[in-house]
PDB file of the backbone (N, CA, C, O) and the ligand in Angstrom, with CONECT records:
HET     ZN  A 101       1
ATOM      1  N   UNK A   1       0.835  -1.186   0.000  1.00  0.00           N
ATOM      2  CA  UNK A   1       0.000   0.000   0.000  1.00  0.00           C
ATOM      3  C   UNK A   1       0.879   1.248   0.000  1.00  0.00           C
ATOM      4  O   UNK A   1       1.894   1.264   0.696  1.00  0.00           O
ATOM      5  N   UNK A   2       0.488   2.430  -0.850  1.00  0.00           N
ATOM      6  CA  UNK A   2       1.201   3.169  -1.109  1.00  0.00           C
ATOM      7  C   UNK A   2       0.025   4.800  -0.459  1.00  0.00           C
ATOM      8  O   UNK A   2      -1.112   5.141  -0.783  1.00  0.00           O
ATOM      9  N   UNK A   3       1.030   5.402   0.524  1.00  0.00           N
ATOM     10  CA  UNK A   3       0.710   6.799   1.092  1.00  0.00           C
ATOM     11  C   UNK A   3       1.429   7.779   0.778  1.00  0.00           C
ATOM     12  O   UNK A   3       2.635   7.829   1.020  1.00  0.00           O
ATOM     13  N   UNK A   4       0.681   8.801   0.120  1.00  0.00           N
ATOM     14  CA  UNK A   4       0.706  10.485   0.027  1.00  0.00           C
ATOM     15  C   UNK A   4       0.480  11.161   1.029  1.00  0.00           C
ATOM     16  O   UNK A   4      -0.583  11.040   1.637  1.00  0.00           O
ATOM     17  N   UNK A   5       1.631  12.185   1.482  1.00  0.00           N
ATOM     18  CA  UNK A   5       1.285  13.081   2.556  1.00  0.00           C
ATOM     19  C   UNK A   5       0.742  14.529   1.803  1.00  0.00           C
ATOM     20  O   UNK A   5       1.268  14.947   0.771  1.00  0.00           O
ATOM     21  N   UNK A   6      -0.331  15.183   2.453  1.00  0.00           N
ATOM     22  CA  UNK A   6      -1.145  16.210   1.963  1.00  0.00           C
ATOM     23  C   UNK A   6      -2.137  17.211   2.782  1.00  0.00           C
ATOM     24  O   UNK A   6      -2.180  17.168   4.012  1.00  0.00           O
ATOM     25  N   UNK A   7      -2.879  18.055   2.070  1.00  0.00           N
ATOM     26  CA  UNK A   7      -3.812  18.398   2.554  1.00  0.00           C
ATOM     27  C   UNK A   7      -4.693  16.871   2.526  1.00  0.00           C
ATOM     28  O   UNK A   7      -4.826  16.579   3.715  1.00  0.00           O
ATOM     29  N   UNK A   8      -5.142  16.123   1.939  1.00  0.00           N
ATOM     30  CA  UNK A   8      -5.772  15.012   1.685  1.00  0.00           C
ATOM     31  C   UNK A   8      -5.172  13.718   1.140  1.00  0.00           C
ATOM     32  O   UNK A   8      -4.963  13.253   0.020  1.00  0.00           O
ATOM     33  N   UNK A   9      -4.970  13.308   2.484  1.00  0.00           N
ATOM     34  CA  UNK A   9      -4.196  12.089   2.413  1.00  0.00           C
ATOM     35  C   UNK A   9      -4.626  11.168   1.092  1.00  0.00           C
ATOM     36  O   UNK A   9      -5.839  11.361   1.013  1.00  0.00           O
ATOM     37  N   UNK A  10      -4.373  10.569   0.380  1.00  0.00           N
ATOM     38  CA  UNK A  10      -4.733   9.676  -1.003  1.00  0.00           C
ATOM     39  C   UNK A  10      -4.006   8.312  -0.915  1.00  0.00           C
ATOM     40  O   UNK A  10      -2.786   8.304  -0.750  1.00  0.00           O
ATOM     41  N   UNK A  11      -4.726   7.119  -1.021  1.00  0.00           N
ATOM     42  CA  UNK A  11      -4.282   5.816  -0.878  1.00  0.00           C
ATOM     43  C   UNK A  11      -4.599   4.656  -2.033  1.00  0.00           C
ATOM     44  O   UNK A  11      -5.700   4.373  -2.507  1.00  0.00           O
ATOM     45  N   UNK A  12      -3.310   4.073  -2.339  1.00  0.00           N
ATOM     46  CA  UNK A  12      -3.994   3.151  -3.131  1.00  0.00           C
ATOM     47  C   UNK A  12      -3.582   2.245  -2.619  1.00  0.00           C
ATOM     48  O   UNK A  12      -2.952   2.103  -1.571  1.00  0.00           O
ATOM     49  N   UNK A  13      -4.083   1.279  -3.689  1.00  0.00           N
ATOM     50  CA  UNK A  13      -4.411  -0.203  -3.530  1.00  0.00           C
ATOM     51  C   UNK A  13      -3.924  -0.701  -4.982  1.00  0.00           C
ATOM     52  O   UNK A  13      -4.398  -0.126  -5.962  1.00  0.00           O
ATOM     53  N   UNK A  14      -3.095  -1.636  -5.144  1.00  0.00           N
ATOM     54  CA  UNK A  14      -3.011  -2.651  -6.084  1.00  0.00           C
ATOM     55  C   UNK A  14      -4.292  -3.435  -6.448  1.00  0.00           C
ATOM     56  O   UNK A  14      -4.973  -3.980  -5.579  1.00  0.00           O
ATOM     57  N   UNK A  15      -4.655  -3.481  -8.022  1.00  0.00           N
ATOM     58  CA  UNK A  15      -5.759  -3.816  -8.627  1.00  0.00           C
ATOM     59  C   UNK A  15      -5.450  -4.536  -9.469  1.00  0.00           C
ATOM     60  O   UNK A  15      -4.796  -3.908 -10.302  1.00  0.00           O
ATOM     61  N   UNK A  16      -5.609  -5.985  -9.837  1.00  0.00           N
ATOM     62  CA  UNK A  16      -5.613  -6.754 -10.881  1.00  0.00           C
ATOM     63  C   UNK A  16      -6.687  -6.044 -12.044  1.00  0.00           C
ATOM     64  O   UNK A  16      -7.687  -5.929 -11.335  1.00  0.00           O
ATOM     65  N   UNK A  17      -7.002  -5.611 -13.120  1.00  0.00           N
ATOM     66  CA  UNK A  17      -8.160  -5.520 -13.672  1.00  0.00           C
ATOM     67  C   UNK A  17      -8.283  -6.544 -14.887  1.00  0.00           C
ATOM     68  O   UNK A  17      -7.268  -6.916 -15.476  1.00  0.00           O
ATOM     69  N   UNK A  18      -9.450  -6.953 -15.215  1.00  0.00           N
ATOM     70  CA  UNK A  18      -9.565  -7.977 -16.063  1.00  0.00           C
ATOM     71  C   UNK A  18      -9.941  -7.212 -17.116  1.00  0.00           C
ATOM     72  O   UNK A  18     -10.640  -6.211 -16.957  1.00  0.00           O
ATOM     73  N   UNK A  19      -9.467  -7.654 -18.409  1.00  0.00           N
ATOM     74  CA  UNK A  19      -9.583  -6.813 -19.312  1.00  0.00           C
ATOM     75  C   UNK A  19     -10.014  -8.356 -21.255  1.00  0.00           C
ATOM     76  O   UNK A  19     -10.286  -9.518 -21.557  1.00  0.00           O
ATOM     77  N   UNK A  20      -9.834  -7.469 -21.602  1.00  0.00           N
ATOM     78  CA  UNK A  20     -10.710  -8.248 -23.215  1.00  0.00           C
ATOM     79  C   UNK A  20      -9.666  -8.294 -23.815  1.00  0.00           C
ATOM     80  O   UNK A  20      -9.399  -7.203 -24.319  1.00  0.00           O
ATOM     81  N   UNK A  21      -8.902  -9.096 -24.011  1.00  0.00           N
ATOM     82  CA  UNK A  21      -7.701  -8.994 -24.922  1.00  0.00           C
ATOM     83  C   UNK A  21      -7.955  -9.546 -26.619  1.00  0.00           C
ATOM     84  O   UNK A  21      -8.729 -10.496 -26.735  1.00  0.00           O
ATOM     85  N   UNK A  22      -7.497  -9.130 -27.562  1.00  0.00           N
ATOM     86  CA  UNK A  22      -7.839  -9.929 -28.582  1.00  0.00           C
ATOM     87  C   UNK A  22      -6.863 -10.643 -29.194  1.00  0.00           C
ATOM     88  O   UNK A  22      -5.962 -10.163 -29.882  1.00  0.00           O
ATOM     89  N   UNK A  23      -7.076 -12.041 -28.891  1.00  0.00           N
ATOM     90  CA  UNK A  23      -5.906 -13.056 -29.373  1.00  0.00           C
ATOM     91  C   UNK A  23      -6.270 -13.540 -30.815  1.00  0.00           C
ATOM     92  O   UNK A  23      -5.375 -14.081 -31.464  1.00  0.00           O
ATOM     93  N   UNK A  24      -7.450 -13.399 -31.340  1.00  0.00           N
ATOM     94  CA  UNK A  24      -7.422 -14.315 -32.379  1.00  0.00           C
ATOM     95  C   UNK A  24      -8.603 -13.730 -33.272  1.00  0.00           C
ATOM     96  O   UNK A  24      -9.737 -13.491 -32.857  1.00  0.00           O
ATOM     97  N   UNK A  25      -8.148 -13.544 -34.546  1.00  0.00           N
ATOM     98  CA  UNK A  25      -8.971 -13.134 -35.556  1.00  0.00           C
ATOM     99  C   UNK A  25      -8.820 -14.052 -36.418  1.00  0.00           C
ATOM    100  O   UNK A  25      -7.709 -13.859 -36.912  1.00  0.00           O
ATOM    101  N   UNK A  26      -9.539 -15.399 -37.127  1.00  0.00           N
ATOM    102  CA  UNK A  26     -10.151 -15.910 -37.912  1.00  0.00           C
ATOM    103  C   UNK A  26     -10.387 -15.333 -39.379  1.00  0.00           C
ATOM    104  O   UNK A  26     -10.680 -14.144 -39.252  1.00  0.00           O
ATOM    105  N   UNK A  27     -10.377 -15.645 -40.501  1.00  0.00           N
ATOM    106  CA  UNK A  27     -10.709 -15.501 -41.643  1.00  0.00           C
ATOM    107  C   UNK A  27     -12.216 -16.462 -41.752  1.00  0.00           C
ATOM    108  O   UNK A  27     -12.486 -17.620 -41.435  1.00  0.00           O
ATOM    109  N   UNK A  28     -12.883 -15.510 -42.271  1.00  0.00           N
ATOM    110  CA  UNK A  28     -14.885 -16.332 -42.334  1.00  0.00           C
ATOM    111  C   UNK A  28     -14.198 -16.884 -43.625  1.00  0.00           C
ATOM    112  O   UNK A  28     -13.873 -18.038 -43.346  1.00  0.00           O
ATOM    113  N   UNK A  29     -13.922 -16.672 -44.575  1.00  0.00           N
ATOM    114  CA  UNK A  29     -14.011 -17.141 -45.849  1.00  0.00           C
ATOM    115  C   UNK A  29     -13.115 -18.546 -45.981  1.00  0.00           C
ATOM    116  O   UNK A  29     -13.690 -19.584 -46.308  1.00  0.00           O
ATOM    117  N   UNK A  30     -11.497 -18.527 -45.675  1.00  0.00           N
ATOM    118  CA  UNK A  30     -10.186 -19.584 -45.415  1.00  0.00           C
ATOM    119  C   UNK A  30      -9.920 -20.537 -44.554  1.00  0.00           C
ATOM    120  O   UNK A  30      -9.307 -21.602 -44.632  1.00  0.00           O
ATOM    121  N   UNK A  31     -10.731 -19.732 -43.345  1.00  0.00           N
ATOM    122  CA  UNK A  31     -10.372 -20.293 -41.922  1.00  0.00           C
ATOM    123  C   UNK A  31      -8.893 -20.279 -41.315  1.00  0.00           C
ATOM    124  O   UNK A  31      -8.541 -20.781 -40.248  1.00  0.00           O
ATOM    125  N   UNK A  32      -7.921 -19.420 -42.466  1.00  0.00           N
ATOM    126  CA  UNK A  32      -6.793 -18.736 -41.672  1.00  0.00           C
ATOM    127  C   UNK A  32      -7.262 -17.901 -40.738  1.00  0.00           C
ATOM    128  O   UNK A  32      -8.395 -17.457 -40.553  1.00  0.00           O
ATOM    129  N   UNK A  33      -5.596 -17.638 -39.806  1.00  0.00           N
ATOM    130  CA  UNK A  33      -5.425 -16.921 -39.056  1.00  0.00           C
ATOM    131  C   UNK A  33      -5.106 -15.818 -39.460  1.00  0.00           C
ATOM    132  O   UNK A  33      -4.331 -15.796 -40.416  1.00  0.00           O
ATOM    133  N   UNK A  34      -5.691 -14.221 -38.756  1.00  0.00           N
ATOM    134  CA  UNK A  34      -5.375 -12.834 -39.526  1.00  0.00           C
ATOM    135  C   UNK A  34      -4.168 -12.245 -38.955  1.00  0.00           C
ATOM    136  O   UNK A  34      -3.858 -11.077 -39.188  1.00  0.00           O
ATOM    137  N   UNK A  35      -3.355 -13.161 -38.082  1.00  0.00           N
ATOM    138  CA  UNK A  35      -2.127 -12.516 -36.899  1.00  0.00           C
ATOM    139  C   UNK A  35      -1.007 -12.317 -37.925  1.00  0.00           C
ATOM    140  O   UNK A  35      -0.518 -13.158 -38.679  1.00  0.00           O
ATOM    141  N   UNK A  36      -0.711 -11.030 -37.788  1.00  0.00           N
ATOM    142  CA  UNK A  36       0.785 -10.605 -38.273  1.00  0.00           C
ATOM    143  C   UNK A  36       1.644 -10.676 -37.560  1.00  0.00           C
ATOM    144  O   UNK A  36       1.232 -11.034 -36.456  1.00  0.00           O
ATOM    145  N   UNK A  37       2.946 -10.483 -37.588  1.00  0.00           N
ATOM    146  CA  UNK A  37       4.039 -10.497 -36.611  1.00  0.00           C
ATOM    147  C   UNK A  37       4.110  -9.822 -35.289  1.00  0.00           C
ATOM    148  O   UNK A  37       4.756 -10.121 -34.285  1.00  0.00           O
ATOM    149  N   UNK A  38       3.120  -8.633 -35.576  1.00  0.00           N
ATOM    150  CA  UNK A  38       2.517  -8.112 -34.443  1.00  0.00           C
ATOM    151  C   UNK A  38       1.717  -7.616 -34.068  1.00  0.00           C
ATOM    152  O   UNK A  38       1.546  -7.016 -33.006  1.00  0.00           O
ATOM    153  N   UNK A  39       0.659  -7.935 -35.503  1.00  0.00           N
ATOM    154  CA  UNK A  39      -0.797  -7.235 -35.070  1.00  0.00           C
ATOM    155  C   UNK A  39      -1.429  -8.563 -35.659  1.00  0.00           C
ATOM    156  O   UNK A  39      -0.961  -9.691 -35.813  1.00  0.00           O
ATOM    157  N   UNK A  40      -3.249  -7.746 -36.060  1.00  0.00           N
ATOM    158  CA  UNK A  40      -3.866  -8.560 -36.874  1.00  0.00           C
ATOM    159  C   UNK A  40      -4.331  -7.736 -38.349  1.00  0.00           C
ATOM    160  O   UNK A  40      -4.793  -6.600 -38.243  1.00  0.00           O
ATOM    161  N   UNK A  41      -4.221  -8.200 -39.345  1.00  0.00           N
ATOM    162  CA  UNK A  41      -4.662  -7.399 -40.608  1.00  0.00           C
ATOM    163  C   UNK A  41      -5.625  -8.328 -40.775  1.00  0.00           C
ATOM    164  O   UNK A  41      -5.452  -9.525 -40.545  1.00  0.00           O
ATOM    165  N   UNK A  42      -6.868  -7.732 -41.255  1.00  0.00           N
ATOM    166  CA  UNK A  42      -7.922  -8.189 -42.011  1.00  0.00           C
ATOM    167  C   UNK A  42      -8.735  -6.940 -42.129  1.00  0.00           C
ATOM    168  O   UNK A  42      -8.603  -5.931 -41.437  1.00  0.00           O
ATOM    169  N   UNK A  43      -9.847  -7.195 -43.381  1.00  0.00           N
ATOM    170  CA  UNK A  43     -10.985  -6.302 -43.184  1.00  0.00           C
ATOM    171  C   UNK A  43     -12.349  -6.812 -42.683  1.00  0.00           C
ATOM    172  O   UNK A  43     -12.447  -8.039 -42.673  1.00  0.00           O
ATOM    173  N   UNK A  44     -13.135  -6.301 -42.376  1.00  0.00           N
ATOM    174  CA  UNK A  44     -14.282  -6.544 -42.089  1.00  0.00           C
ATOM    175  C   UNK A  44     -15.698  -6.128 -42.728  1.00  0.00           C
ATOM    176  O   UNK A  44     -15.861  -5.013 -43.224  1.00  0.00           O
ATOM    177  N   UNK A  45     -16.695  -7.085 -42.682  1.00  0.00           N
ATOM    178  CA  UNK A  45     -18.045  -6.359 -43.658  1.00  0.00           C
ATOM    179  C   UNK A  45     -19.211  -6.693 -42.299  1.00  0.00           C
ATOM    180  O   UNK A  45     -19.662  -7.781 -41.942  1.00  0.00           O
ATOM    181  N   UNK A  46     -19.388  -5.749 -41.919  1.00  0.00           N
ATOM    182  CA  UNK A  46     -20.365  -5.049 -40.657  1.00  0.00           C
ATOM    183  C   UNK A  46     -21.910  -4.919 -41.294  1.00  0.00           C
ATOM    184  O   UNK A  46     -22.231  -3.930 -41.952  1.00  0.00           O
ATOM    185  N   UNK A  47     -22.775  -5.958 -41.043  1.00  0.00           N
ATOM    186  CA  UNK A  47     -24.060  -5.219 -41.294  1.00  0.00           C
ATOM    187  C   UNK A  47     -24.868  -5.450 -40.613  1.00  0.00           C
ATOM    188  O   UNK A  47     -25.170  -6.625 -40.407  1.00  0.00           O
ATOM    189  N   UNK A  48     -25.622  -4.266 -39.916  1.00  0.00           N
ATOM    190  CA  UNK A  48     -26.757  -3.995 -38.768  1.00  0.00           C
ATOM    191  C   UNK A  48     -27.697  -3.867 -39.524  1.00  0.00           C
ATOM    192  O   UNK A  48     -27.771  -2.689 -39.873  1.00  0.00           O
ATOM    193  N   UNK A  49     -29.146  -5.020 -40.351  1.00  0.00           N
ATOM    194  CA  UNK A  49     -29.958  -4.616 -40.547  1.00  0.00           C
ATOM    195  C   UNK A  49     -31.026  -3.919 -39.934  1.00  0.00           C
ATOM    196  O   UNK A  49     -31.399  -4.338 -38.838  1.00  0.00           O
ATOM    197  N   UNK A  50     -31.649  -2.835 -40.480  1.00  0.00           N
ATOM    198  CA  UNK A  50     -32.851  -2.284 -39.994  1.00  0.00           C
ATOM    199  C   UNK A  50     -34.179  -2.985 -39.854  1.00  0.00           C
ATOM    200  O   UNK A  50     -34.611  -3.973 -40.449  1.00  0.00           O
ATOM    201  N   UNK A  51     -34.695  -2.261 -38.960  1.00  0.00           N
ATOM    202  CA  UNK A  51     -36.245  -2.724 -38.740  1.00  0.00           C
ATOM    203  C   UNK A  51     -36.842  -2.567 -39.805  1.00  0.00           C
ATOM    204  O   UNK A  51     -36.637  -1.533 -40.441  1.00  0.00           O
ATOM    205  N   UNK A  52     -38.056  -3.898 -40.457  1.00  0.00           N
ATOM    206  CA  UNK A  52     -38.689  -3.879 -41.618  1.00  0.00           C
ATOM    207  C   UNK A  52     -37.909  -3.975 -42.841  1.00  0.00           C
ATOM    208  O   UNK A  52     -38.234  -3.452 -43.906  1.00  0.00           O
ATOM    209  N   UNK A  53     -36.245  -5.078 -42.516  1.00  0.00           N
ATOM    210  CA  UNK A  53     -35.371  -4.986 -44.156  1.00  0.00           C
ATOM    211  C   UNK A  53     -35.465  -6.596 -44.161  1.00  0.00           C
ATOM    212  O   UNK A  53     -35.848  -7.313 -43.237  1.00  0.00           O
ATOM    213  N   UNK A  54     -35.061  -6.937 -45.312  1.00  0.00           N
ATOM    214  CA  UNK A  54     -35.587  -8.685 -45.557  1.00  0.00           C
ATOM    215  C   UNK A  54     -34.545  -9.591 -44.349  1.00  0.00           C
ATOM    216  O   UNK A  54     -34.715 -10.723 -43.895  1.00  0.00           O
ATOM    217  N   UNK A  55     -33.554  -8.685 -44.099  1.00  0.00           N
ATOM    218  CA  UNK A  55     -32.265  -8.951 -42.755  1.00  0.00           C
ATOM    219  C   UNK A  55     -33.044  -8.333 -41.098  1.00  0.00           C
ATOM    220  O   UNK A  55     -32.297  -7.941 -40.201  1.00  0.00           O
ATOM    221  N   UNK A  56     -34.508  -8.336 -40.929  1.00  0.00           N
ATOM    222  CA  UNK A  56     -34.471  -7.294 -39.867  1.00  0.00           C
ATOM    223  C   UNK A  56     -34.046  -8.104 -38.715  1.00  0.00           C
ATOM    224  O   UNK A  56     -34.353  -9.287 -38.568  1.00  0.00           O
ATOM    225  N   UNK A  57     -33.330  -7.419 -37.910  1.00  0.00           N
ATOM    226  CA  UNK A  57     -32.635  -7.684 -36.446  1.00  0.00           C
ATOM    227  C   UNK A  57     -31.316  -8.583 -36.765  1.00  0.00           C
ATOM    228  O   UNK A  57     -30.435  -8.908 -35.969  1.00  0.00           O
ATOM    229  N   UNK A  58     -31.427  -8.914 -38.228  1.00  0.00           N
ATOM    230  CA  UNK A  58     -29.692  -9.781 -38.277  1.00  0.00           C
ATOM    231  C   UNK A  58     -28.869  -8.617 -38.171  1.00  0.00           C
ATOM    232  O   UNK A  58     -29.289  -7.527 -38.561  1.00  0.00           O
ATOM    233  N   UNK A  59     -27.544  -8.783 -37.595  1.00  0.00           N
ATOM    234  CA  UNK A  59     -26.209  -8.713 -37.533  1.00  0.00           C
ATOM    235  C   UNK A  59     -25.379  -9.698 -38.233  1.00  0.00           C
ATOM    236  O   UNK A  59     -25.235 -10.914 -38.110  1.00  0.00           O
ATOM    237  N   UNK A  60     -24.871  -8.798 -39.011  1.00  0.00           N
ATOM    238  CA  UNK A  60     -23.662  -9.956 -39.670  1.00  0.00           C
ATOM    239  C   UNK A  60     -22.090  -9.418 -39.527  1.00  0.00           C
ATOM    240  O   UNK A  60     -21.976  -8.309 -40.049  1.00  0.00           O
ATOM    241  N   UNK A  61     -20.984  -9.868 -39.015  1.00  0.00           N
ATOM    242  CA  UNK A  61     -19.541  -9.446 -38.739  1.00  0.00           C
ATOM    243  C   UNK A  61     -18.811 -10.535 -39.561  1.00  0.00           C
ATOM    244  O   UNK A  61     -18.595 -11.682 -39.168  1.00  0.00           O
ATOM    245  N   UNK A  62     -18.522 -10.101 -40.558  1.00  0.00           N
ATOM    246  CA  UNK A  62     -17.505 -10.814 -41.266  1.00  0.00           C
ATOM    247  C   UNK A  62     -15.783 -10.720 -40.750  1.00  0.00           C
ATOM    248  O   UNK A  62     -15.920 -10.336 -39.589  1.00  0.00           O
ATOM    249  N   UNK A  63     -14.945 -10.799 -40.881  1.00  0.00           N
ATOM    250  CA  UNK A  63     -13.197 -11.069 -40.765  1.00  0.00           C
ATOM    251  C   UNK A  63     -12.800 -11.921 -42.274  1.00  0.00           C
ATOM    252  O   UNK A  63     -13.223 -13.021 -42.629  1.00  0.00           O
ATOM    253  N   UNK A  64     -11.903 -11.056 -42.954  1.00  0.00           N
ATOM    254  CA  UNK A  64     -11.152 -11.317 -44.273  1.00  0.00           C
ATOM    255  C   UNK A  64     -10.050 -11.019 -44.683  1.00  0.00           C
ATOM    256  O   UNK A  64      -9.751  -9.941 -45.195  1.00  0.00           O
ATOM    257  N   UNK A  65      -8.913 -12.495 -44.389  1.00  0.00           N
ATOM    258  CA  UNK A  65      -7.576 -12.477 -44.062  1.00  0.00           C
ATOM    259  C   UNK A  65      -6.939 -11.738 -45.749  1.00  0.00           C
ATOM    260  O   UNK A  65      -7.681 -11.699 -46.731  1.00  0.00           O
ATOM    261  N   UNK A  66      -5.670 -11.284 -45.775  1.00  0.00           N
ATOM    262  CA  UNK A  66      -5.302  -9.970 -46.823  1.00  0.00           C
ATOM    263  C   UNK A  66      -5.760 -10.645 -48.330  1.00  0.00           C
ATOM    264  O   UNK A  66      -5.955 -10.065 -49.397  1.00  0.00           O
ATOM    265  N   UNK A  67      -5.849 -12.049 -48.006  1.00  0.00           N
ATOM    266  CA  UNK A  67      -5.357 -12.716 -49.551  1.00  0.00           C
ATOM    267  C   UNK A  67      -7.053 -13.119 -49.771  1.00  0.00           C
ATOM    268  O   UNK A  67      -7.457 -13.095 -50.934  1.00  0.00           O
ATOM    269  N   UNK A  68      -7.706 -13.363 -49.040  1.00  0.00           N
ATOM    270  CA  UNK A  68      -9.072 -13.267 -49.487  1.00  0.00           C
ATOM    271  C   UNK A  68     -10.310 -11.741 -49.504  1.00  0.00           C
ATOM    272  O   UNK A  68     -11.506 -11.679 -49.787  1.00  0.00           O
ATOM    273  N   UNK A  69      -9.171 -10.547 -48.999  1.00  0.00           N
ATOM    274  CA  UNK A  69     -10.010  -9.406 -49.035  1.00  0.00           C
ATOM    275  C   UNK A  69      -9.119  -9.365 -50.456  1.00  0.00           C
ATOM    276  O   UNK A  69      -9.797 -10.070 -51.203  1.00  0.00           O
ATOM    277  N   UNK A  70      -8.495  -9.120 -50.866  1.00  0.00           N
ATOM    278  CA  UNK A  70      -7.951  -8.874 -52.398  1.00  0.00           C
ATOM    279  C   UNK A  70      -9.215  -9.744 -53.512  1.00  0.00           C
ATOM    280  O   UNK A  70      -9.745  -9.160 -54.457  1.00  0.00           O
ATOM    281  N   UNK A  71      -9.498 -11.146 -53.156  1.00  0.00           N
ATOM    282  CA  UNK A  71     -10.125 -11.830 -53.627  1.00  0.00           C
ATOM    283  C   UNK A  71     -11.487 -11.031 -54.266  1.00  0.00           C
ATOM    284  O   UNK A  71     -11.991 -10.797 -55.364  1.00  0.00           O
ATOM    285  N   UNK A  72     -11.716 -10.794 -52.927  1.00  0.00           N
ATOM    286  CA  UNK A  72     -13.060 -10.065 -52.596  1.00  0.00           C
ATOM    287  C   UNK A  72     -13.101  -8.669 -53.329  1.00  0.00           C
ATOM    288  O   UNK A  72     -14.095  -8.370 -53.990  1.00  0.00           O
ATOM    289  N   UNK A  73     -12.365  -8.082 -53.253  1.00  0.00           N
ATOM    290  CA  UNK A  73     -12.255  -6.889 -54.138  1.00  0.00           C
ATOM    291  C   UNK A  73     -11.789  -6.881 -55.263  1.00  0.00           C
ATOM    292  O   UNK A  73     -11.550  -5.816 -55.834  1.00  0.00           O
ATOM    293  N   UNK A  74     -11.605  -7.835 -55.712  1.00  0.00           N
ATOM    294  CA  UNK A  74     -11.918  -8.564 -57.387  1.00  0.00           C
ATOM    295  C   UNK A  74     -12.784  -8.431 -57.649  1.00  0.00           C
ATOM    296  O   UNK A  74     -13.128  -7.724 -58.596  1.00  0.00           O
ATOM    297  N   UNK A  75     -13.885  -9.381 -56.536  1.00  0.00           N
ATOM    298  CA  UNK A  75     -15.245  -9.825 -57.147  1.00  0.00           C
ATOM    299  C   UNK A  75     -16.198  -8.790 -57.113  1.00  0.00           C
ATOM    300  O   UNK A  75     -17.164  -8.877 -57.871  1.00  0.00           O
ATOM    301  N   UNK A  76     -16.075  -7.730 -56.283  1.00  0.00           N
ATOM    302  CA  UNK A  76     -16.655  -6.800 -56.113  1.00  0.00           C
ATOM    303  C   UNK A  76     -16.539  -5.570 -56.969  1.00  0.00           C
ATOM    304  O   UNK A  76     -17.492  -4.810 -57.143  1.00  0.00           O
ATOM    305  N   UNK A  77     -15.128  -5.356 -57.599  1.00  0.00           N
ATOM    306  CA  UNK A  77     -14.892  -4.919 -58.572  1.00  0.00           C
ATOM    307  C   UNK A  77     -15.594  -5.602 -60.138  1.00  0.00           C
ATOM    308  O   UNK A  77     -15.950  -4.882 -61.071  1.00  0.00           O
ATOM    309  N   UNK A  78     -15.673  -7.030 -60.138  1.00  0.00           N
ATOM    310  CA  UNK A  78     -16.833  -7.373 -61.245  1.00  0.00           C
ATOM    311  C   UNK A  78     -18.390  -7.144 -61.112  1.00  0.00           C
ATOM    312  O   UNK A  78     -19.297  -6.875 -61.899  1.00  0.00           O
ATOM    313  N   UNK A  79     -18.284  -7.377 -59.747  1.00  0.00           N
ATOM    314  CA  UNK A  79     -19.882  -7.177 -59.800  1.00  0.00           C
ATOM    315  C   UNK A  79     -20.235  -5.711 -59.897  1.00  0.00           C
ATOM    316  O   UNK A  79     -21.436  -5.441 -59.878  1.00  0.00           O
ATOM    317  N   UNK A  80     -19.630  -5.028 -59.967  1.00  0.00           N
ATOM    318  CA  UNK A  80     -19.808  -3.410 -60.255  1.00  0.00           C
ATOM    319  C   UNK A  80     -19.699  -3.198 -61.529  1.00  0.00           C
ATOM    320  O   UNK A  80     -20.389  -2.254 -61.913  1.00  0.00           O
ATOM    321  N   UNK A  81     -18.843  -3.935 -62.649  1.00  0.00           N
ATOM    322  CA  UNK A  81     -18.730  -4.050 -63.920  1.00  0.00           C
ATOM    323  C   UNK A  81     -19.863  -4.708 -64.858  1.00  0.00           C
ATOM    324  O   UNK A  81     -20.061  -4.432 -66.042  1.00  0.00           O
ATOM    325  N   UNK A  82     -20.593  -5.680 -64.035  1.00  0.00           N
ATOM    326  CA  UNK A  82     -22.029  -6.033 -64.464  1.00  0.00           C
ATOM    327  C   UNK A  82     -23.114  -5.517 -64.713  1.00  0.00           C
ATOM    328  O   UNK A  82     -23.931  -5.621 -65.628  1.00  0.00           O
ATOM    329  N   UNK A  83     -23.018  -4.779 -63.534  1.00  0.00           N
ATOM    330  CA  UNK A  83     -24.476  -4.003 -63.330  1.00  0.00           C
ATOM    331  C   UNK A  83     -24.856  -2.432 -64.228  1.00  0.00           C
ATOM    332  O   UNK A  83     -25.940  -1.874 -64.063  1.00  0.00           O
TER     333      UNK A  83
HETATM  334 ZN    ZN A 101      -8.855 -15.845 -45.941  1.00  0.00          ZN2+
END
């Protein structure tokens, strides 16, 4: 325990805090791992449907390791060339 002398004495206390660490990001598409040497790279496709959409109340969280978001932005780049 650690004491400050003061107008108002102040004391702490040693605190473990538990915290959310993120060890592991997954690829949805490969089922690789997204860990770099010291991070994680991937992108993600986030969608919160609205109330009354053919998705209402789905959530969808995608993870897409570098070599299948390239993929993906191929295909997405054709399907924009289609339409
Ligand atoms: Zn992948």
């Amino acid at each position: 325990m650690l004491y400050e002398k003061g107008m108002r004495m102040k004391k702490y206390e040693k605190r473990l805090v538990e915290t959310n660490e993120l060890v592991e990001v997954t690829c949805d598409i490969c089922g690789k791992s997204c860990k770099s040497d010291c991070d994680f790279e991937y992108s993600s496709l986030i969608a919160d449907w609205g109330f009354g959409s053919k998705h209402d109340g789905e959530l969808w969280h995608y993870h897409f390791c570098m070599d299948c978001s390239e993929k993906l932005l191929v295909r997405i780049n054709e399907l924009r060339g289609s339409l």
